[in-house]
C-alpha positions as CSV (number, residue, x, y, z in Angstrom):
1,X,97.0,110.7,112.5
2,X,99.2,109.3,115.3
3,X,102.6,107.9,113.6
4,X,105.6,108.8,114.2
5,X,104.6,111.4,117.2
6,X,106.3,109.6,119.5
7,X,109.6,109.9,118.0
8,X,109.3,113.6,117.8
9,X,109.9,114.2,121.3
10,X,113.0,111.7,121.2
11,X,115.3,113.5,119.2
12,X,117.9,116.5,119.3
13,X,118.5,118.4,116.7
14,X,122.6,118.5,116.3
15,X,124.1,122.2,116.1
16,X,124.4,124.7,112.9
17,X,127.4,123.7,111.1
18,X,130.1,126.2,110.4
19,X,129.4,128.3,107.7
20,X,132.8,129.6,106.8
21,X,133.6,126.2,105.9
22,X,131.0,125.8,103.1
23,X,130.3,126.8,100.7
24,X,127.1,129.2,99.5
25,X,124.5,126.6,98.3
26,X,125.5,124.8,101.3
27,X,124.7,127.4,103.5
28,X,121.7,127.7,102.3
29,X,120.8,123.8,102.4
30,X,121.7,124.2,106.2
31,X,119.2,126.8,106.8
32,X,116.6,125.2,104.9
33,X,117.0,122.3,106.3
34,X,117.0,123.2,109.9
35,X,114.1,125.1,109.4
36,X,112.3,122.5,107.8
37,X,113.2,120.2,111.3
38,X,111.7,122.6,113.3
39,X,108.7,122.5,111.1
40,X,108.9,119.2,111.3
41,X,108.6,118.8,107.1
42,X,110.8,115.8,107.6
43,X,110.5,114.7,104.3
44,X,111.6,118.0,102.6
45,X,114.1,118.3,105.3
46,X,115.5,115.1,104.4
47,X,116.4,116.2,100.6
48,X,118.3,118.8,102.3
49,X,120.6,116.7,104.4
50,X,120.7,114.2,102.3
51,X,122.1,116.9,99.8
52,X,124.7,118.2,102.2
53,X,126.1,114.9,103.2
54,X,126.9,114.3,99.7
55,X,128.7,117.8,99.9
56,X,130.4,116.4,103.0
57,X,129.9,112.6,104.2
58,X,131.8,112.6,107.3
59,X,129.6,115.6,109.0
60,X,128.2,114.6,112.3
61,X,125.7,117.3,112.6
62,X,124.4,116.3,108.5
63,X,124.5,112.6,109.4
64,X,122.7,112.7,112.1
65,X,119.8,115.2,110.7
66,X,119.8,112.7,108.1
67,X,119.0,109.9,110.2
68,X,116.4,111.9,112.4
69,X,114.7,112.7,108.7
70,X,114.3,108.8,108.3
71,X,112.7,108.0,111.4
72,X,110.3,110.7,111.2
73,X,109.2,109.5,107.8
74,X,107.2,106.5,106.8
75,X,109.9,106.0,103.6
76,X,112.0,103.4,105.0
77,X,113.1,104.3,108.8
78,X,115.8,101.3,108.0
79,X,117.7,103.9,106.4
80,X,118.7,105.6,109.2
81,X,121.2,102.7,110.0
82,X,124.2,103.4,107.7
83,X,123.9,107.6,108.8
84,X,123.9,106.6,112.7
85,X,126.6,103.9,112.1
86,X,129.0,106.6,111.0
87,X,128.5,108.9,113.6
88,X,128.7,105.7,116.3
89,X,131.8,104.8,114.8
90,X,133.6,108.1,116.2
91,X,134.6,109.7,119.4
92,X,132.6,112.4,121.2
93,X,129.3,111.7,119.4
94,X,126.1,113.4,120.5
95,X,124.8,110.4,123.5
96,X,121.1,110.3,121.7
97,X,122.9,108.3,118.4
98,X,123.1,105.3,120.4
99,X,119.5,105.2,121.3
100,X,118.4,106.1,117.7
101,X,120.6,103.6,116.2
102,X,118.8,100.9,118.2
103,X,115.7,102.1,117.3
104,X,116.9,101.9,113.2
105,X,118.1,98.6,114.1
106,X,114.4,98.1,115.4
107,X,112.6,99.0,112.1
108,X,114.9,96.5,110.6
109,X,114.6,93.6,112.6
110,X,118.1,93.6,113.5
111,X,117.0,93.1,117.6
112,X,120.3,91.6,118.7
113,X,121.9,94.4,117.3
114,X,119.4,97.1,118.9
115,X,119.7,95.4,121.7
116,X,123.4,96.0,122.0
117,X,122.8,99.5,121.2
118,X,120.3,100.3,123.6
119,X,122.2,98.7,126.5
120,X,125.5,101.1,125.5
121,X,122.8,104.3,126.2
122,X,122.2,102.9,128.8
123,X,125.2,101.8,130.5
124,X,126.7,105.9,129.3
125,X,123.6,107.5,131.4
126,X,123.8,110.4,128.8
127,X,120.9,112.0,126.5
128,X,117.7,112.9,126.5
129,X,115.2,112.6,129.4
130,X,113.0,111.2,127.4
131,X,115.1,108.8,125.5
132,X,116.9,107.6,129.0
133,X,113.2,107.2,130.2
134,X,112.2,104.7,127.4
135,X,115.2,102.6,127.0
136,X,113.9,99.8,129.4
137,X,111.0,99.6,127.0
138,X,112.7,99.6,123.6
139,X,114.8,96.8,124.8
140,X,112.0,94.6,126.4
141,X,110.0,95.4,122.8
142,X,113.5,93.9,121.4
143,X,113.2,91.0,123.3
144,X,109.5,90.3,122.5
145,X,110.1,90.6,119.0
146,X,113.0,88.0,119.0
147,X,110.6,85.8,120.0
148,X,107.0,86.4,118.3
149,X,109.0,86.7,114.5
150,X,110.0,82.8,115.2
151,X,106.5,82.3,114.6
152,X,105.3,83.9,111.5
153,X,101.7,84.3,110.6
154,X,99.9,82.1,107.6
155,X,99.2,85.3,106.1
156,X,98.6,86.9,102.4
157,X,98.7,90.8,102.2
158,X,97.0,92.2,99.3
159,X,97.8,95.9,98.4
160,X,94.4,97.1,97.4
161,X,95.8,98.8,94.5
162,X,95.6,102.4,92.9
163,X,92.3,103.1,93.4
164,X,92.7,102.9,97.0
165,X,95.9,104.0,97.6
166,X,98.1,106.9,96.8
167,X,101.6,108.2,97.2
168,X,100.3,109.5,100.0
169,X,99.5,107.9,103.6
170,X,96.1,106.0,103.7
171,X,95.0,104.7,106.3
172,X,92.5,103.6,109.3
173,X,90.3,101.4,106.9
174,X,87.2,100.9,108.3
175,X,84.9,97.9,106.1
176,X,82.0,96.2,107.3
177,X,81.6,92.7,108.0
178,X,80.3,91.6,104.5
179,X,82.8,93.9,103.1
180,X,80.1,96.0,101.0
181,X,82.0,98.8,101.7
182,X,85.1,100.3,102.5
183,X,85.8,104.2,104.5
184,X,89.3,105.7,105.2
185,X,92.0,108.3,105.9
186,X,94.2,109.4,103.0
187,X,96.2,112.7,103.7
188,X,96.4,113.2,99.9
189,X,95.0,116.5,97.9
190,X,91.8,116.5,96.8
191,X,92.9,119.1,94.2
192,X,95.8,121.7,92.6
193,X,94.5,124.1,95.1
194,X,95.0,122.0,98.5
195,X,98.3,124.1,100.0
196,X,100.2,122.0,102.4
197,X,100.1,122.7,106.6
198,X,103.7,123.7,107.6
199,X,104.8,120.4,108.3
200,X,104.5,119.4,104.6
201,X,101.7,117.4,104.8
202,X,98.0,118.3,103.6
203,X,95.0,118.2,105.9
204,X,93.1,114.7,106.2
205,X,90.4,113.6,103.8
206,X,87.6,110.8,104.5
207,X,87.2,108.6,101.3
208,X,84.7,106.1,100.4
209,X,85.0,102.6,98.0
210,X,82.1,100.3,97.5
211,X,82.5,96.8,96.3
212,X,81.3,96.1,92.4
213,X,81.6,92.4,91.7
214,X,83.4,91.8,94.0
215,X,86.2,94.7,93.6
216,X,86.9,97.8,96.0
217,X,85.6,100.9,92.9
218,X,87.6,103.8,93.3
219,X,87.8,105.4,96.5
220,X,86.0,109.2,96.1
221,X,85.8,111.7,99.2
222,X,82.8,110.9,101.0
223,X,81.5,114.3,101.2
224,X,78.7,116.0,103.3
225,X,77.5,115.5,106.0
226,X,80.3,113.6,106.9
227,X,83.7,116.0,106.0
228,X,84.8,117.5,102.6
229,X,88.3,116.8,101.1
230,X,91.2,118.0,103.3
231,X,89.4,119.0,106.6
232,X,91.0,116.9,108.8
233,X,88.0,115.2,110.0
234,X,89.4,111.8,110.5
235,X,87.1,107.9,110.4
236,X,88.4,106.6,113.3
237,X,85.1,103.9,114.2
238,X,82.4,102.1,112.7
239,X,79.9,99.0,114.0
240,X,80.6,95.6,112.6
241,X,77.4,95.9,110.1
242,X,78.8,99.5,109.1
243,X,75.4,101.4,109.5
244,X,77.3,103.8,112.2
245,X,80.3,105.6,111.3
246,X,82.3,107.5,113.9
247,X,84.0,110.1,112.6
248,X,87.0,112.3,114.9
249,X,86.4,116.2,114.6
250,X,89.0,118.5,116.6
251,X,87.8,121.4,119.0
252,X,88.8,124.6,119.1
253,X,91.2,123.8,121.6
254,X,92.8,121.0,119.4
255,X,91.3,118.0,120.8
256,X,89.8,115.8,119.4
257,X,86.0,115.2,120.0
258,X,83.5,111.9,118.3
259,X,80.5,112.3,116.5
260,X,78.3,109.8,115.4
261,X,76.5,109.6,111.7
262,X,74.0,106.1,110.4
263,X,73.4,105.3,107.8
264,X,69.5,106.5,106.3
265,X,69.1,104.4,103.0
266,X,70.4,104.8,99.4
267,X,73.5,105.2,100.6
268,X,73.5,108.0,102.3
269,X,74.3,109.3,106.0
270,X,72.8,110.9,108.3
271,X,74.0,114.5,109.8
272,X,76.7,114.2,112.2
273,X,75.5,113.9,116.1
274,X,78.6,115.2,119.0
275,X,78.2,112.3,121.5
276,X,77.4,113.0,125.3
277,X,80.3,114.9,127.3
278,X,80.3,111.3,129.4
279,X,82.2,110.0,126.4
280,X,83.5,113.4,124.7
281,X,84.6,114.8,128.6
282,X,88.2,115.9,129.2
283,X,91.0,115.4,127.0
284,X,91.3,113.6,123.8
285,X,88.9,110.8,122.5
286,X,90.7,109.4,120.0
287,X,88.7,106.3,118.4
288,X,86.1,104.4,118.8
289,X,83.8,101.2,117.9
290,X,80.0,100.2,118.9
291,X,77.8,96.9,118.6
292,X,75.3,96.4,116.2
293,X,72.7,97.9,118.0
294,X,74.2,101.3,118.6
295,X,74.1,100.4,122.7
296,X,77.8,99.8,123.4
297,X,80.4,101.7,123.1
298,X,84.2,100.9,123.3
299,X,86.3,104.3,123.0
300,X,90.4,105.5,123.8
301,X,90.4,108.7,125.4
302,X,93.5,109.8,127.6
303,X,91.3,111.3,130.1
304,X,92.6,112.0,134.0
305,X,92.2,109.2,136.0
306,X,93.6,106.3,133.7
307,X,96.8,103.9,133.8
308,X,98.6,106.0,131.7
309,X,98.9,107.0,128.0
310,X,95.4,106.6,126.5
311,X,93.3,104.1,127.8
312,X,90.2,102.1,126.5
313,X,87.1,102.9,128.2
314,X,83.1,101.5,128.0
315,X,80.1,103.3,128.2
316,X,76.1,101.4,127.4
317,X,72.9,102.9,126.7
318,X,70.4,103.4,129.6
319,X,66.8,102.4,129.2
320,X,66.2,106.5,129.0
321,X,68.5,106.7,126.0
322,X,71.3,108.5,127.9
323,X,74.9,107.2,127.9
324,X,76.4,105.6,131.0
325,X,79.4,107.4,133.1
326,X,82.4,105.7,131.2
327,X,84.4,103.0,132.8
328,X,87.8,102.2,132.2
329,X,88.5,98.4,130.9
330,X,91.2,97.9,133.9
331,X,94.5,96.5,133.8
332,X,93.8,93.5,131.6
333,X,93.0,95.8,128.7
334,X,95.6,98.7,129.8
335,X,98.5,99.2,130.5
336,X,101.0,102.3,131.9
337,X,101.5,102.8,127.8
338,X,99.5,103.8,125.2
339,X,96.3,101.6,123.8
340,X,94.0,102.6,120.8
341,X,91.6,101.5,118.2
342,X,89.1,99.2,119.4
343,X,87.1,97.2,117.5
344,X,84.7,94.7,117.8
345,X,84.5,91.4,116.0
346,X,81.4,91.1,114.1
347,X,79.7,88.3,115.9
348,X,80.8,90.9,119.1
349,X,83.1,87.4,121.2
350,X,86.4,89.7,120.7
351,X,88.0,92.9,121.0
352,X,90.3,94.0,118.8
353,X,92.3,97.0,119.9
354,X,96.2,98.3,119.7
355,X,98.8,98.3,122.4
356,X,102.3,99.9,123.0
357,X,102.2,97.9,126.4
358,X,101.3,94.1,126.6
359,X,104.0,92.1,124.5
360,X,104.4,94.6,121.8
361,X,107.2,93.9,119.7
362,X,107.9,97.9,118.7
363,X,105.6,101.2,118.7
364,X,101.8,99.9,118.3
365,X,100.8,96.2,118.1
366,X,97.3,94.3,117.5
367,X,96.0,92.6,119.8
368,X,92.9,90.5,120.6
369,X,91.2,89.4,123.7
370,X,87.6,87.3,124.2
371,X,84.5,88.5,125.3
372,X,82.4,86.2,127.8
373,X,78.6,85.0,125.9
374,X,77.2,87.3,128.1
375,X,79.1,89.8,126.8
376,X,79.9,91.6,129.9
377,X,83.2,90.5,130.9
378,X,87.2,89.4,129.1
379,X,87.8,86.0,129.0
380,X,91.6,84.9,129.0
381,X,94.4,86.6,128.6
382,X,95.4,89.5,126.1
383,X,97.3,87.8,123.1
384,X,99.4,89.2,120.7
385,X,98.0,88.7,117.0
386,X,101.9,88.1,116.0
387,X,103.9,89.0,112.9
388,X,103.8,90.2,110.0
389,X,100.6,91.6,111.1
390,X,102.4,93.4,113.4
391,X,105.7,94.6,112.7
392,X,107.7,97.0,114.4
393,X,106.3,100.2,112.7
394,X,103.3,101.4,114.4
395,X,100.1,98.6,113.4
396,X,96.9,100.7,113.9
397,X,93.5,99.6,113.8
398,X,92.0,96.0,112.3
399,X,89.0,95.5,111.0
400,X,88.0,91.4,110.6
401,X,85.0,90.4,108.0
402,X,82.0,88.3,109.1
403,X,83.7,84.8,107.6
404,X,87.3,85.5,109.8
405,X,89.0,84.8,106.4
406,X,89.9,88.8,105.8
407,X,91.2,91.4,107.6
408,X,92.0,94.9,107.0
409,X,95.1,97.0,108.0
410,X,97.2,100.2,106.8
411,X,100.7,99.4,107.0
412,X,104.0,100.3,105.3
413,X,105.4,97.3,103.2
414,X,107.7,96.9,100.5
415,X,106.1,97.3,97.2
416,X,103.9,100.1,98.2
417,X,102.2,103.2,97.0
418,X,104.4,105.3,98.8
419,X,103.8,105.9,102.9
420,X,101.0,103.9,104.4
421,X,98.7,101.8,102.2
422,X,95.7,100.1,102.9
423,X,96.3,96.0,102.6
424,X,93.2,93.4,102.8
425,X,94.7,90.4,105.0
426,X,94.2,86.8,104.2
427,X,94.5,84.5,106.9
428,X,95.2,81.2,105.0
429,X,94.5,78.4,108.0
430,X,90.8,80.3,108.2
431,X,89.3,78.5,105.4
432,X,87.9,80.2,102.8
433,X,84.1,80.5,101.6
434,X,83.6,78.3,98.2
435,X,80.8,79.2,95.4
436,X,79.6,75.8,94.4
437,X,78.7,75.9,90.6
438,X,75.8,73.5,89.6
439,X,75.1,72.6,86.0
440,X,73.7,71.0,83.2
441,X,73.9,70.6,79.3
442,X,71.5,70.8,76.8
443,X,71.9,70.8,73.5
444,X,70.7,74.2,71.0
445,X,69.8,71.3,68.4
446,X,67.1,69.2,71.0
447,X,67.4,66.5,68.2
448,X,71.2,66.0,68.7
449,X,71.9,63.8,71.4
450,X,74.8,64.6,74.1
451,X,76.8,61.9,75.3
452,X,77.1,62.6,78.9
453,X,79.5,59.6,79.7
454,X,81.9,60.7,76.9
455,X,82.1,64.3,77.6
456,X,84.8,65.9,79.7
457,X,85.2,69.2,81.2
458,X,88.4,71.3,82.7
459,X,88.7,74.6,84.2
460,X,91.7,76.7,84.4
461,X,92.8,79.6,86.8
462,X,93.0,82.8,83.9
463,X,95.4,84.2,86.6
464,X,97.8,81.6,87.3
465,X,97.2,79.6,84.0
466,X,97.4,76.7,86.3
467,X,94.7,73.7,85.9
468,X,92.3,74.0,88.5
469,X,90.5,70.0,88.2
470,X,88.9,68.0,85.3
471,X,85.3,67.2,86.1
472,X,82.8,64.4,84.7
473,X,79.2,64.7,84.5
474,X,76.6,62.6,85.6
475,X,76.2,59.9,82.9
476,X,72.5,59.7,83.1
477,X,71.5,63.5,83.9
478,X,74.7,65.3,82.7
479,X,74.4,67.3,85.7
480,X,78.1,68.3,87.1
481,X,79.2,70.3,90.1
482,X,82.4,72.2,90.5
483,X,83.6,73.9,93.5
484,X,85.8,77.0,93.1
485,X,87.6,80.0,94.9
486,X,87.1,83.6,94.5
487,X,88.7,84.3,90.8
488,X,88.8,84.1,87.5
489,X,88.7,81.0,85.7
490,X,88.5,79.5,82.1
491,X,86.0,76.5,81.7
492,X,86.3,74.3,78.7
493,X,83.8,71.7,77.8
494,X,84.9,69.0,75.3
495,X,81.9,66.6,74.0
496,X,82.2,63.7,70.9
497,X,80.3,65.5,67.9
498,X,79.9,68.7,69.2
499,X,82.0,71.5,68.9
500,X,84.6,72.5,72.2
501,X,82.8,75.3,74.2
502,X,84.8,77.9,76.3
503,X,83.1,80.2,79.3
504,X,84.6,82.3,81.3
505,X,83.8,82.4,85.2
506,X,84.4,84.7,87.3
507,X,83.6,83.8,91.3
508,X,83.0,87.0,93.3
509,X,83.7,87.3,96.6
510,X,83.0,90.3,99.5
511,X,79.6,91.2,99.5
512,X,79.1,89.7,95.8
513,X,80.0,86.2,97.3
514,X,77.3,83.7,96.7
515,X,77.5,80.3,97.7
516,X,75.9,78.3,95.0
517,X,75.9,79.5,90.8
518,X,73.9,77.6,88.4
519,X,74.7,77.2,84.8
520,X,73.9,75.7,81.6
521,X,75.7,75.0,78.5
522,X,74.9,74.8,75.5
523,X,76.4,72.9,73.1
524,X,76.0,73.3,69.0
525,X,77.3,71.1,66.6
């Protein structure tokens, strides 16, 4: 799992604070703490320091811990603000709390004022290497940003609930085009027994959800062949019609390494299969999509020889059944920075991947570009899929069902289960696919006689309580069609000498979507 590593490397821990001058329990909050940094357990570290600042709010050294904590955790890096404010405020204050006060700024959406921040580390020429390196960047990602959020998305994100997510992070959700089925991340324990890696976090599990009348069921670790709970095997791919799953499995060297499972019928998938050192080679292959018919393969890797970071590279199937040598997309796909997670769309006309380069507005964004009919070369220019999709958190991975309508992200949003959470994306000026419902009367007496010219029908949204329409039948046939939604509705049918009939319908969409529903009431006097 990839966030936050980047900040890792930005930041200095401040000096041990005198112990003479606190007391005991502090004391020991201060060792704790510090070794909990070097852990990296930010999130344990952080009820340390936020401990001691209560002890004593005008320490730099607790302040500024503080605010490292925050930015290492998917809580709410926002929070860092107020801590780096204080310590700004004063003379002789470690260099870096400039640049990390721009990047709190960042993470909430305060760009003029990162902006000013950044260019005051700048202008001082003090701090870390690394920090002083990526300034230029930070403020051009400010500057992008200004501009992209002045042209917000059309957008619905759904939280898909408890029985996807946890308080845990969840993410890289991987669905297939008719969105039968869902496969993810979540770094939550499988069990009481699960101990945590040093850095406070447990080991990665793969889960699995499929859809029942139209609803994700609750997600359940996929099992073998694929990975048991907490292995750290990691779904980092799948086609568009989601019989191939690509699943990330580190070496003993720590790198990570693809292999490749379909799937065989009833559910079930095959045994994993390491794909060909032409893809697996040197360094890191970190994710990965193919086309539907398991010839093409679109992978990041930050193999030698790239344009810097992790690039995206291509490899096809030869007519022997061998894999291709693997060739990088070039500098319309990458960039001197960091790109990841490509997918294609299902109809295999666009490529879906992330960016820290291009116009991102902060960390990873999404981006899309076309794909020529022939399917062998980009068309157009690399565009940014704008916010809120992207935000200036790290956006990782989309997935896009068959219809356009839906998309599929893990992001970290108000209202959340806690960390990341896996959201379904409606993209409102795509429009949505319809059930059109078709029926008739008759009545359970066939000697009473329905008026079809008198009789009047209404639906209502159970959800909303709102009125969706008032329909009329066919005078001579009493046939009626209504269109509807996904959702839940609440039809009643009103009819002179007959007593008012209620029925519940509920439109399905997904893979339970179906385009036309017949029907027929019965009415009793």
């Amino acid at each position: 799992m990839k966030f936050n590593v980047f900040i890792i490397s930005l930041f200095t821990i401040a000096g041990t604070s005198n112990f003479a001058q606190i007391n005991k329990d502090a004391k020991a909050l201060v060792i704790e703490g510090e070794a909990r940094l070097k852990l990296e357990d930010y999130e344990e570290a952080l009820e340390d320091f936020l401990q001691l600042v209560a002890i004593e709010p005008k320490n730099e050294s607790y302040n500024y811990n503080t605010a490292v904590c925050y930015l290492n955790t998917n809580i709410n890096k926002a929070k860092a603000v107020p801590y780096l404010e204080h310590i700004t405020r004063n003379n002789g204050y470690n260099a870096n709390a400039d640049y990390l006060l721009g990047r709190a700024y960042q993470y909430a959406n305060r760009f003029d004022e990162a902006l000013v921040s950044f260019e005051k580390f700048k202008r001082n020429g003090k701090g870390s290497e690394s920090n002083l390196k990526e300034v230029d960047q930070q403020i051009q990602h400010c500057i992008n940003a200004k501009e992209i959020i002045k042209f917000p998305l059309n957008v619905v994100f759904q939280n898909l609930g408890k029985g996807i997510n946890s308080p845990f992070a969840d993410y890289y959700p991987f669905v297939n085009e008719t969105e039968a089925y869902m496969v993810y991340n979540s770094k939550r324990p499988v069990d009481k027994e699960v101990t945590k890696s040093p850095n406070g976090t447990f080991l990665n599990s793969i889960y699995i959800s499929k859809v029942i009348n139209g609803e994700y069921s609750t997600s359940e670790v996929i099992g073998k062949p694929i990975g048991i709970g907490n292995s750290n095997d990691e779904v980092i791919g799948m086609n568009a019609k989601g019989n191939i799953l690509l699943i990330n499995k580190p070496n003993l060297r720590g790198e990570g390494k693809l292999y490749l499972s379909t799937l065989i019928g009833g559910g079930m998938f095959s045994k994993l299969e390491e794909l060909p050192a032409t893809i697996n080679g040197s360094g890191d292959v970190i994710a990965a999509t193919m086309d539907n018919d398991g010839k093409l393969i679109y992978f990041a890797s930050n193999r030698k020889g790239g344009f810097g970071g992790t690039d995206i590279y291509s490899c096809t199937k030869l007519p022997n059944g061998k894999w291709s040598e693997a060739k990088n997309l070039g500098p319309k796909i990458n960039t001197p920075l960091d790109e990841d997670f490509p997918n294609l769309s299902p109809d295999a006309k666009t490529l879906y991947f992330s960016s820290k380069g291009h116009s991102s507005m902060g960390g990873y964004d999404l981006f899309k570009i076309a794909i020529n009919d022939e399917g062998t070369a980009f068309d157009g220019d690399v565009k940014n899929m704008g916010y809120t999709l992207n935000t200036s958190y790290d956006d990782l991975n989309f997935r896009i069902s068959k219809n356009g309508r839906f998309g599929y992200v893990s992001s970290v949003r108000g209202g959340g289960s806690g960390d990341y959470d896996v959201y379904r994306v409606s993209f409102n000026d795509v429009e949505m696919d319809y059930t059109v419902l078709i029926g008739d009367f008759k009545a359970k007496d066939t000697l009473n006689q329905i008026e079809y010219r008198d009789t009047f029908i209404s639906v209502n949204n159970t959800i909303t309580n709102e009125l969706v329409g008032n329909y009329l039948p066919n005078p001579t046939s009493g046939r009626f069609i209504i269109i509807l939604p996904p959702g839940k509705y609440s039809m009643l049918v009103e009819s002179p000498g007959f007593k008012d009939y209620k029925y519940p319908i509920e439109i399905f969409d997904k893979v339970s979507y179906q385009s036309e529903k017949n029907l027929t009431i019965t009415l009793s006097k």
